[in-house]
N, C-alpha and C positions, 0 to 999 in steps of 0.2 A: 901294084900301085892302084891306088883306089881312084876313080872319075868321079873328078868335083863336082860336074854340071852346075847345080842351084847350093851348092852344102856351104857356099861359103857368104857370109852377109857381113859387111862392112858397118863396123860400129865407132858411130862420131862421136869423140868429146870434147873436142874441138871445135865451133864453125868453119875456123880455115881449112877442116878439111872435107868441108863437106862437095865445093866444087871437086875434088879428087874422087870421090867417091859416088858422086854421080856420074864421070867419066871411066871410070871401072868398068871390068866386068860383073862385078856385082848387080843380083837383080832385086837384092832388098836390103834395104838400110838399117841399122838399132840406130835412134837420134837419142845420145845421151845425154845431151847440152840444150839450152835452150832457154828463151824467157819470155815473160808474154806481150816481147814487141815485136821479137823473130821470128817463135814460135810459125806462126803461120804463114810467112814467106820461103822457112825451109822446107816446111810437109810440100808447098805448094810448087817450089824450084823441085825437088825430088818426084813426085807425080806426073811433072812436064817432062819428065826424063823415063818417063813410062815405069819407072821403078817402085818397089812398096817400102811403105815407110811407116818402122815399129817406134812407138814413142815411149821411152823409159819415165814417165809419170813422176817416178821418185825424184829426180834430177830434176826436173824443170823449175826453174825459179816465178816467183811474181804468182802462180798457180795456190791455190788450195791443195789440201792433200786430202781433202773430204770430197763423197763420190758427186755434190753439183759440179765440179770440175770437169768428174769423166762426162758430164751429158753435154756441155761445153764443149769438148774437142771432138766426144761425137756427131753432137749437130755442126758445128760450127767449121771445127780444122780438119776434120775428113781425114785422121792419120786409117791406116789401114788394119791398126791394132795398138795393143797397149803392153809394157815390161812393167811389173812389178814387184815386189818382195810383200806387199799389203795383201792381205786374204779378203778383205771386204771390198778392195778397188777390185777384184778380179771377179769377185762376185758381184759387184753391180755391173762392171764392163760386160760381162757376157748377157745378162740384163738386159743391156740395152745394143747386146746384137755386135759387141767389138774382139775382137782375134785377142786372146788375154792369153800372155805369157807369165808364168808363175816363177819370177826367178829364185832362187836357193844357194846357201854360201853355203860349202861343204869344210867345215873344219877337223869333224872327225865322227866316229859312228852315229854320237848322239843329236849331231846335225843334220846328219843323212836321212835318219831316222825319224826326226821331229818336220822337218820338210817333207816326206813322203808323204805323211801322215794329214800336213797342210792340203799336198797336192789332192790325196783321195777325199779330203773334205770339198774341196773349192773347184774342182774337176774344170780345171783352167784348157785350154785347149792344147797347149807346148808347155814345157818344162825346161828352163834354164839352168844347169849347172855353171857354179864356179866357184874355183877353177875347172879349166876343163879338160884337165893333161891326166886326169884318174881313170883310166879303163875298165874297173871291176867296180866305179863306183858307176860310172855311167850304165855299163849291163845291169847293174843292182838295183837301180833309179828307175831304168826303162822298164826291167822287170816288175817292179814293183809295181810301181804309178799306171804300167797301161796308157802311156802319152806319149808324144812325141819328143823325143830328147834333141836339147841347144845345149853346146856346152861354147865357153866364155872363159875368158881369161887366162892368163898365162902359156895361151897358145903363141910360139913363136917360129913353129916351122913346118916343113909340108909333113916330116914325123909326126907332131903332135895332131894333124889334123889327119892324117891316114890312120893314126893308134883310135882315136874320139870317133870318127867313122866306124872302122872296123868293129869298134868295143859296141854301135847301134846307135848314135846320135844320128841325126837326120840333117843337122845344119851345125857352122862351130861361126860364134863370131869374131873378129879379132880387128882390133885398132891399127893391126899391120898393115899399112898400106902395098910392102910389098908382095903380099900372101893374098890381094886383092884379085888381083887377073890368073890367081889360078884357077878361078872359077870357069 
């Protein structure tokens, strides 16, 4: 049985669950939700909870998806880092000094493949898989990239997160509330 400790981060797409998820065991957040009225009163409720809180960029509504955005939430909303699928947000985010996770949809060799390929350009600091339930693709990824491996999605049980573990991920996120406190 693999020891959670920190592997496991609680990812919002909801508001409503965001009280849930600051009351967890979880010690870092993915905010996938958000808009730029809330925006700042969730990073802010989540900080006062002593917690770190990753902001999925793509998702946020009311925002820019151009990088004056990112210098906005860096000066401004203080998240702790940023999710992305954009190679140019990730490369200005570390620019300007912010934890940039590079996420990657894995549908089959040629996306695995063209995502590495992303990652060794953009040298993002973590690397998001998803799904996250592929063992030989996460060793393949971690192998590759030389990053730290997130995998995401389709995780629904402590098997999928002991497989994603064992396979060399470093953290798995999931919207599971009940897979929360096994951290």
């Amino acid at each position: 049985m693999v020891k959670y400790d920190n592997t496991i981060i609680a990812a919002i797409g909801t508001l409503d669950k965001l009280d849930a998820a600051i009351e967890s065991k979880c010690k870092t957040i993915f905010l996938l939700t958000g808009n730029i009225f809330n925006l700042q009163s969730s990073i802010d409720k989540i900080h006062q909870a002593n917690k770190k809180v990753y902001v999925d960029i793509d998702l946020m509504e009311g925002f820019g998806k151009d990088p004056v955005f990112l210098e906005y939430l860096n000066e401004v909303l203080k998240p702790d880092g940023i999710i992305t699928t954009r190679s140019n947000l990730i490369k200005k985010a570390k620019g300007l000094g912010l934890f940039a996770v590079q996420r990657i949809f894995v549908f089959d060799s040629r996306s695995l493949n063209s995502g590495i390929d992303l990652v060794l350009k953009t040298r993002p600091d973590a690397l998001e898989i998803l799904p996250g339930i592929m063992p030989k693709v996460i060793r393949e990824a971690r192998d590759r990239a030389k990053l730290p491996v997130i995998c995401g999605g389709l995780i629904s049980d402590r098997e999928d997160i002991d497989s994603a573990i064992n396979a060399g991920a470093i953290a798995i996120t999931t919207s599971r509330e009940s897979l929360w406190d096994l951290c």
